[in-house]
C-alpha positions in Angstrom: -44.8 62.0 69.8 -46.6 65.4 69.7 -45.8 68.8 71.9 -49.3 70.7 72.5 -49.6 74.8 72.6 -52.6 76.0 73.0 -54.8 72.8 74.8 -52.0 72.5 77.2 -53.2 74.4 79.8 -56.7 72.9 79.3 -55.8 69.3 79.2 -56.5 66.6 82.7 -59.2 68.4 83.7 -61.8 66.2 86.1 -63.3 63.6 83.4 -66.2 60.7 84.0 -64.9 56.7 84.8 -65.5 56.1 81.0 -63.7 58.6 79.5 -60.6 58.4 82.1 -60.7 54.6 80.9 -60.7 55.9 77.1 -57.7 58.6 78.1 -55.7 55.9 79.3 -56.3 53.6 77.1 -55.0 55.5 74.5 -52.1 57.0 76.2 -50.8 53.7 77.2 -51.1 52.6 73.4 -49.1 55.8 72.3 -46.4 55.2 74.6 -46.3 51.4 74.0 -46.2 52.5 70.3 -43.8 54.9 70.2 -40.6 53.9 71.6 -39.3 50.5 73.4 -41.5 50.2 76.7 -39.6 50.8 80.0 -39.7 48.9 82.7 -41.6 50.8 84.9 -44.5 50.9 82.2 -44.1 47.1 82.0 -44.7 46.8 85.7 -47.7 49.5 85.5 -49.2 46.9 82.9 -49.0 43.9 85.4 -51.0 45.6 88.0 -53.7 46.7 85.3 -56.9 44.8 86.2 -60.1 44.7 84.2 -63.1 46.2 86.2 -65.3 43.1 85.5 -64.6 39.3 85.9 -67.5 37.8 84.9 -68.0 40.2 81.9 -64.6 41.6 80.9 -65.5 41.9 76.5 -63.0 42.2 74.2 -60.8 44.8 75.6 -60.8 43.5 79.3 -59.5 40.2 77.3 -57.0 42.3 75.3 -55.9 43.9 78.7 -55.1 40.2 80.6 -53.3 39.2 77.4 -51.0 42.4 78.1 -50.7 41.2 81.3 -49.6 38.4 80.6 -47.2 39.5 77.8 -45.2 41.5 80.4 -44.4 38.9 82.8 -43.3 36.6 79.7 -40.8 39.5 78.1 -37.6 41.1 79.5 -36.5 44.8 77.8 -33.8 43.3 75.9 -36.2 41.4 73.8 -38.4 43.8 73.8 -35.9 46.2 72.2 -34.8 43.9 69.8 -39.0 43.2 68.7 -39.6 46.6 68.3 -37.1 47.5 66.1 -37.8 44.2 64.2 -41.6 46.0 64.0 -41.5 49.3 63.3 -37.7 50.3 62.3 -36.2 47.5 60.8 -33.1 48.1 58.1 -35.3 50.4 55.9 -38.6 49.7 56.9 -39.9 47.5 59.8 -42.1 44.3 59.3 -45.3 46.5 60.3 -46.0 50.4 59.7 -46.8 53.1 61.4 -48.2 55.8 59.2 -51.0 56.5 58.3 -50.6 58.2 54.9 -49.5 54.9 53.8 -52.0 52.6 55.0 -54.5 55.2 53.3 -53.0 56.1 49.6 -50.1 53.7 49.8 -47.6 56.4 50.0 -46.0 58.4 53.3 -46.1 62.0 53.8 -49.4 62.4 51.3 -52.9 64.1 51.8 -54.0 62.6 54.6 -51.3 63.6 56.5 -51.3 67.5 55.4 -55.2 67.0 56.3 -54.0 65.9 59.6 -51.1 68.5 60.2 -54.4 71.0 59.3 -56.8 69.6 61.9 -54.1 69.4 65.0 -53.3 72.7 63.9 -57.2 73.8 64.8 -57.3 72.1 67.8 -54.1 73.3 69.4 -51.8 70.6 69.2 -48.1 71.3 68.1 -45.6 68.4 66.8 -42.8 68.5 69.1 -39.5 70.0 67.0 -37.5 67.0 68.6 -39.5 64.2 67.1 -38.5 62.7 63.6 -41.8 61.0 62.5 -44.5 62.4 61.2 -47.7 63.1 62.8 -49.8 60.5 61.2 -48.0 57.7 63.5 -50.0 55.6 65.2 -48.2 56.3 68.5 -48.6 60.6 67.8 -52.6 60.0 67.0 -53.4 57.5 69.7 -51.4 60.6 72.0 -53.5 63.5 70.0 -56.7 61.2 70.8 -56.2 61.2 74.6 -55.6 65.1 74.6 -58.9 66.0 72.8 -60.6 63.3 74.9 -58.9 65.2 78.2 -59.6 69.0 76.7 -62.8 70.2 78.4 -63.3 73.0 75.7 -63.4 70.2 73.3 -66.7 68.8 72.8 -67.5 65.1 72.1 -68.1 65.7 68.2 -64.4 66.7 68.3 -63.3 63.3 69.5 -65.8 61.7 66.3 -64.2 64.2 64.0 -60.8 63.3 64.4 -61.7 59.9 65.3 -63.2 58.9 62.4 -61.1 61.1 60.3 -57.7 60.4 61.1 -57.8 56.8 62.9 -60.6 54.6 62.2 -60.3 54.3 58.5 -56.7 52.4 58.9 -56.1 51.8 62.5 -57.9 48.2 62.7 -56.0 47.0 59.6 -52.7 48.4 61.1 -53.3 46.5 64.6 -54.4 43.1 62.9 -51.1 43.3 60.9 -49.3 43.9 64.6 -50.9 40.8 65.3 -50.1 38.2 62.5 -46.4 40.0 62.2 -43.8 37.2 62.3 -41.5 39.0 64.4 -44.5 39.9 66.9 -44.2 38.3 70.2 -45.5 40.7 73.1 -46.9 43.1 70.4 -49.2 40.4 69.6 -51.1 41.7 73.0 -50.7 45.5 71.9 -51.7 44.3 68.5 -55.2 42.6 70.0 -55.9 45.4 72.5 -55.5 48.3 69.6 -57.8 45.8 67.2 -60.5 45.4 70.3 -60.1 49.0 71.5 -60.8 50.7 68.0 -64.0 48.4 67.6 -65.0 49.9 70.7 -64.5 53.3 69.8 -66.2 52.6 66.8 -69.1 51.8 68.4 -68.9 53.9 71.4 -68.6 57.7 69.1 -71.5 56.3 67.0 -73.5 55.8 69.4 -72.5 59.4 70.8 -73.8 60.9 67.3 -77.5 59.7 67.8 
């Protein structure tokens, strides 16, 4: 969803067990969320394995529900679902933005705020893509860069956390989950609701 300038050369640099799981976590939501999955990404999710059995929490749960979405799905249907979702004749069952989510209109404040902040930190929207930034698939991708930057401290990653995601985010994946035409994005749906509690908690907890 986004292009980067200036973090680019900065970005995957050596990062601790908890913050490569946070990096992923988020990229594999961006590119879930941006665009039918392909079927190598579907197999990647079969092999994904929480690190603990006995104590897996909320988003080891959310992660053996996506692996059991894959092996119930095929990428015809899963084409079909995510237009059904996001694109739909107009407007999907479910969206993305989130301008809209915030104010009830697209393309308003909150997105130029946005557009403002990514252009402080680096990060370029790629000329090729149609949708603006605020899309859930373009901040979960922004996330996973500033998380990955090492110039970019940990009150960056609060910042535009609870700047740009956290205030709509949770409503957007519990509406993923209760969506009609939802069938595998039920599993996105849950791990996006159980990831951004986490976050929640986890960037607080970084701020005392």
């Amino acid at each position: 969803m986004t292009g980067v300038n200036s973090i680019s050369s900065k970005i995957i640099q050596p990062m601790n067990d908890e913050s490569q799981l946070r990096f992923g976590t988020y990229s594999i939501l961006a590119s879930l969320l941006s665009t039918t999955p392909s079927q190598d990404l579907l197999d990647s999710l079969k092999r994904i394995k929480p690190s603990s059995v006995d104590n897996i929490g909320g988003v080891g749960q959310a992660w053996q529900q996506i692996c059991l979405a894959t092996t119930e799905t095929d990428l015809d249907s899963l084409d079909d679902e995510y237009h059904a979702l996001f694109i739909g004749l107009g407007r999907g069952a479910v969206v993305p933005f989130g301008s809209w989510h915030i104010t009830g209109f697209l393309m308003d404040k909150p997105l130029s705020d946005l557009r403002d902040d990514l252009k402080t930190l680096g990060i370029e929207s790629d000329e090729n893509q149609k949708d603006p930034e605020d899309h859930i698939s373009a901040l979960c991708e922004s996330m996973a860069l500033i998380i990955a930057a090492d110039d970019i401290d940990e009150s960056r990653e609060q910042q535009f956390f609870f700047r740009h995601i956290n205030p709509w985010a949770g409503k957007f994946f519990k509406e993923l989950v209760v969506a009609d035409s939802a069938e595998f994005y039920k599993s996105v749906g849950f791990l996006g609701q159980q990831f951004i509690e986490f976050e929640n908690q986890y960037l607080n907890i970084q701020t005392h």
